[in-house]
N, C-alpha and C positions, 0 to 999 in steps of 0.2 A: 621677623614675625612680631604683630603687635599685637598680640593675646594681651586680651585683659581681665577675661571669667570667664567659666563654663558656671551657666545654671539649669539646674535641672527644669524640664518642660512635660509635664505630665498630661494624659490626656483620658478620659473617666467617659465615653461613651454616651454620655446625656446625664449624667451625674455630679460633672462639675460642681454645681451649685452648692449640693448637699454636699461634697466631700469637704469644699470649703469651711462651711457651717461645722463639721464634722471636727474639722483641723482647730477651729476656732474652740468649741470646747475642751478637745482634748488636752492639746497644746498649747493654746493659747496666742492661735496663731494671729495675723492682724490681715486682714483684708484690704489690699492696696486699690485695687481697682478689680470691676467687671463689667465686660460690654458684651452682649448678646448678640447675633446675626441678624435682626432686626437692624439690631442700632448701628451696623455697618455705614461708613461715609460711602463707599464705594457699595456698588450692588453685588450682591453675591452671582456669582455663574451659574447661569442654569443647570440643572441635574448635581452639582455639587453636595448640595442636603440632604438627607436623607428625609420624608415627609416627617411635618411634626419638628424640625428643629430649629426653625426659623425662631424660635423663642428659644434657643439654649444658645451656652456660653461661647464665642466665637475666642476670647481671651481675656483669660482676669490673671492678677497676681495678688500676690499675700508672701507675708513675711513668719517664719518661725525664728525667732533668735532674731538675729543679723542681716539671717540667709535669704533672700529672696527666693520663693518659687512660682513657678509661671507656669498656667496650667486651662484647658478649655475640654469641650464636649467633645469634639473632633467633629468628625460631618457623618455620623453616625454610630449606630450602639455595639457596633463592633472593634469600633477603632477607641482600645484604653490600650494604655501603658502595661508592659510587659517586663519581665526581668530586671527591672529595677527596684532597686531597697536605698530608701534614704536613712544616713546612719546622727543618732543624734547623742551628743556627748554632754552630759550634766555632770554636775559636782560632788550629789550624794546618791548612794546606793537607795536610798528610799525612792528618790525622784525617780533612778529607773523602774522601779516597780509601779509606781502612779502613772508614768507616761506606757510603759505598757502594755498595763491594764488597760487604759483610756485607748490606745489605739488597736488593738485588739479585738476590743467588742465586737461583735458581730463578725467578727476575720476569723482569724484560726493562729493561735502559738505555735513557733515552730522549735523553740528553746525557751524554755521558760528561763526566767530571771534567778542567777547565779554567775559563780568567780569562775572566773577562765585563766589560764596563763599570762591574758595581756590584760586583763582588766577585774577589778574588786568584782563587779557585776556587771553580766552581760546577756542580754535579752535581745530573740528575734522573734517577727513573727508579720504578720498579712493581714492590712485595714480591711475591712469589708469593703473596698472599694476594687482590692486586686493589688493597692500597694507594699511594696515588704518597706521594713522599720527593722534597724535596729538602734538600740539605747544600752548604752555606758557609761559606766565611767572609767576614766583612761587609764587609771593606776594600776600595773600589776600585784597581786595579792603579795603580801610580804614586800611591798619594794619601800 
């Protein structure tokens, strides 16, 4: 087998755009690319879009850290990502409280930021976009 990465592929219902913008403030993410259904080389299949999305995101990527994520509208407003939480590991217990608070906003907490058994501080909770987040840092309290 020649695995070489799993990256997460996230999909926001007609929201892409904004969740990116979103990711870009909070985090500091970096926008790699975005290409619309419009700007397809090949033409989209009939009945695929749901009306109205021929302008949303067919697929963009953007980076947090290192990490690449890759992420589009899907082909309508029903189709976003589900049961996934991207987990993000920083170095100072303050950062996790800033990253957050910043992704947070408009979501809902679901742990607010404190020490757990595996780590000084650890924080979950759900972007307003439907994504869960969490943020650590790695060090068990006392170790």
């Amino acid at each position: 087998m020649a695995l070489t990465q799993v990256q997460p592929y996230l999909f926001y219902g007609g929201r892409c755009e904004e969740a990116i913008a979103f990711y870009e403030r909070a985090v500091g993410a970096r926008r790699d690319m975005l290409m619309r259904f419009s700007e397809s080389p090949d033409p989209i299949p009939p009945g695929m879009l749901a009306p109205g999305f021929e302008g949303k995101v067919m697929h963009a990527s953007f980076h947090i850290g290192e990490h690449m994520i890759m992420a589009c509208d899907g082909s309508n407003e029903q189709e976003k990502s589900s049961g996934v939480s991207l987990a993000i590991t920083v170095t100072t217990e303050a950062e996790v409280d800033r990253l957050f608070n910043a992704l947070t906003e408009g979501g809902q907490a679901t742990m607010p930021p404190g020490p757990t058994f595996w780590s000084k501080r650890f924080a979950m909770g759900t972007d307003k976009f439907g994504i869960g987040w969490m943020v650590m840092v790695p060090d068990a309290p006392g170790a």
